[in-house]
C-alpha positions as CSV (number, residue, x, y, z in Angstrom):
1,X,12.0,-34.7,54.1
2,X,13.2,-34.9,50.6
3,X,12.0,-31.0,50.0
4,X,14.0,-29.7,53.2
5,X,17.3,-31.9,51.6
6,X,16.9,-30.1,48.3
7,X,16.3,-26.8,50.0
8,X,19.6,-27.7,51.8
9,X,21.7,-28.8,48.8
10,X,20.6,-25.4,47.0
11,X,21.6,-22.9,49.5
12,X,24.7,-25.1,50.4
13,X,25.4,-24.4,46.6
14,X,25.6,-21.3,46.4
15,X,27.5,-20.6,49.2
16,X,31.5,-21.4,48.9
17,X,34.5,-19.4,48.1
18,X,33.9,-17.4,45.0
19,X,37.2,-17.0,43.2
20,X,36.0,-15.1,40.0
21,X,37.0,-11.6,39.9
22,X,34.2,-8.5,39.8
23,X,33.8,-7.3,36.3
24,X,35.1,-4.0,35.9
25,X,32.8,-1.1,34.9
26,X,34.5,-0.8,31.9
27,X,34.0,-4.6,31.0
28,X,31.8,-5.5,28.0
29,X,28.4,-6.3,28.9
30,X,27.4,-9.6,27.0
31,X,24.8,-9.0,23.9
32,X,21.7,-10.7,25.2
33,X,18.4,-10.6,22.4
34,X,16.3,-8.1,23.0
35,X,12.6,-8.1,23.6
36,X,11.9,-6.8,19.8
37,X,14.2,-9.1,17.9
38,X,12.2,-11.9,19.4
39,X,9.0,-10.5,19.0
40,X,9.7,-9.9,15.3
41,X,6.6,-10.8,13.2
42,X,5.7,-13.6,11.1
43,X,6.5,-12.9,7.4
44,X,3.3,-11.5,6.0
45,X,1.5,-12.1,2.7
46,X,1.4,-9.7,0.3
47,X,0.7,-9.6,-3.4
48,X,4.6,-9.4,-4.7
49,X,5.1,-12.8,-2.2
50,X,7.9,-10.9,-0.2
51,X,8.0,-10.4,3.5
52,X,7.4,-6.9,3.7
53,X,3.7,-5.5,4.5
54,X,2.2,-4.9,1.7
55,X,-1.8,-4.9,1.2
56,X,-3.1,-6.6,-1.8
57,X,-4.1,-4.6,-5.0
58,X,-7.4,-5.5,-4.8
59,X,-7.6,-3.6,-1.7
60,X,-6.0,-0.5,-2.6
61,X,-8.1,2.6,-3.7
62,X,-10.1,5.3,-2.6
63,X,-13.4,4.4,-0.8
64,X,-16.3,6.6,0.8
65,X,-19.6,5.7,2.6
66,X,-21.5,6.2,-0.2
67,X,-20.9,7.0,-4.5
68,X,-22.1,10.4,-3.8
69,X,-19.6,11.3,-1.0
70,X,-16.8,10.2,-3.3
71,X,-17.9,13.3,-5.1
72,X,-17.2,15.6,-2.3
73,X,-15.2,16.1,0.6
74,X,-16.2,13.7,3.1
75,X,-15.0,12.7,6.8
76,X,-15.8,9.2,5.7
77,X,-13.3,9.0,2.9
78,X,-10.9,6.1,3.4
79,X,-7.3,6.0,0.9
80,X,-5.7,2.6,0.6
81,X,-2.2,2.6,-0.8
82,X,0.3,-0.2,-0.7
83,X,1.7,0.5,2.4
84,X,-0.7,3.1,4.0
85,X,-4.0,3.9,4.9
86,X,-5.3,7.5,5.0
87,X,-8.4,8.1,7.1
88,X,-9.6,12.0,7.3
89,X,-7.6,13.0,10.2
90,X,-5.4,9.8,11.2
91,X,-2.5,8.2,8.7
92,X,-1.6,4.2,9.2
93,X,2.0,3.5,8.2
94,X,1.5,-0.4,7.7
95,X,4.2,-3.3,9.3
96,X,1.9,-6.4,8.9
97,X,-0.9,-7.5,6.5
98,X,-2.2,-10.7,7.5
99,X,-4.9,-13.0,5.9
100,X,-8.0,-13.6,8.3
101,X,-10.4,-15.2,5.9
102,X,-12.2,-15.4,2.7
103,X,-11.4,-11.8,1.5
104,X,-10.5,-10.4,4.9
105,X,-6.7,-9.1,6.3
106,X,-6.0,-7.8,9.4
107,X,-4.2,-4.3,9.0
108,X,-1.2,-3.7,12.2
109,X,0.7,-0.3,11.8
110,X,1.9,2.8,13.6
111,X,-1.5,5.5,13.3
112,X,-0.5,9.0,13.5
113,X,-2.6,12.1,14.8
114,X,-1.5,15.6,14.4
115,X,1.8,15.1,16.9
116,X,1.2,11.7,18.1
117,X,1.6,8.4,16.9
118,X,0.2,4.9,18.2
119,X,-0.2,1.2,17.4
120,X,-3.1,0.5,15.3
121,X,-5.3,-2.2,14.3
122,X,-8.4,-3.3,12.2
123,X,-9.6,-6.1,10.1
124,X,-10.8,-5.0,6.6
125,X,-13.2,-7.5,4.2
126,X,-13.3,-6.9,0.9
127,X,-16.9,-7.7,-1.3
128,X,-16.4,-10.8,-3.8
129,X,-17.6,-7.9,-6.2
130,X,-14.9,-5.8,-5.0
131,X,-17.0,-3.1,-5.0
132,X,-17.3,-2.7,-1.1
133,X,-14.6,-2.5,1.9
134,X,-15.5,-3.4,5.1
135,X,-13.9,-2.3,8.1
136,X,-14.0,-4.4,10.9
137,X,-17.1,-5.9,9.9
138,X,-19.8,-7.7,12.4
139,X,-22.4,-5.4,13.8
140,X,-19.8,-2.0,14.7
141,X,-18.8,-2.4,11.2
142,X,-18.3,0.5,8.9
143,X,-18.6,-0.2,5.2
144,X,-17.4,1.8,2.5
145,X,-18.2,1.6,-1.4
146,X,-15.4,2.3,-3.8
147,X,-14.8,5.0,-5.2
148,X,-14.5,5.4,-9.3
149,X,-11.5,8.1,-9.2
150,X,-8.3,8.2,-7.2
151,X,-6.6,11.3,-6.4
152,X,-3.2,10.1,-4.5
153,X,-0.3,7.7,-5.6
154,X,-0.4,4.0,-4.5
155,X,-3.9,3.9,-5.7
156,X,-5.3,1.7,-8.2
157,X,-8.0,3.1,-10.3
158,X,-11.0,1.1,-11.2
């Protein structure tokens, strides 16, 4: 009985005499938020401290699946800069570096591909060494050693 009141009161309510003119066409629309400026990220870590993504020195380099394909040409060939990742046919411009672990960040960017672009994702472990990247590691992992030269700016060389 009490539902079928409420139901009542509600639809009682929002009938009536309406004395509040249309809105023009030309009227101002208010400024609601919109879906990406509450969606805006987290402030991400970074080696400077600052909110903008930026992945760690120790990450940045030039890595390859093994010491001799950083010798050559190789499809394997990963470039880490400070804010960019260069795979052999796919560039990552990075947005968010986020810590996952014990040596570990998770990578989010826009990935571009000859004429198209995408959101992209991966988690990337670094070696307490330092001498090997992991990306998304576990058993599809793909580990890469680094490499002693580097050919591209944003690059540390060790």
């Amino acid at each position: 009985m009490r539902l079928l009141a409420a139901v009542c009161v509600f639809v009682l309510a929002g009938c009536g005499d309406n004395k509040t003119a249309p809105a023009s066409p030309d009227a101002p629309v208010p400024a609601t938020p919109s879906a990406v400026e509450n969606s805006a990220p987290e402030p991400v870590w970074n080696a400077t401290g600052s909110a903008q993504a930026m992945i760690p020195e120790e990450f940045r380099g030039r890595w390859d699946a093994t010491a001799e394909s950083c010798q050559e040409i190789s499809v394997a060939e990963l470039k880490v800069a400070d804010r960019a990742l260069i795979f052999w046919e796919v560039g990552v411009d990075v947005r968010a570096v986020t810590p996952v672990g014990a040596n570990a960040i998770r990578i989010e960017g826009t990935g571009h591909e000859e004429e198209e672009s995408s959101d992209w994702a991966g988690v990337f472990q670094l070696s307490a060494n330092g001498t090997v990247l992991t990306m998304n590691p576990g058993p599809n992992g793909f580990a890469r050693v680094r490499c002693l030269t580097s050919d591209f700016p944003g690059a540390e060389q060790r």
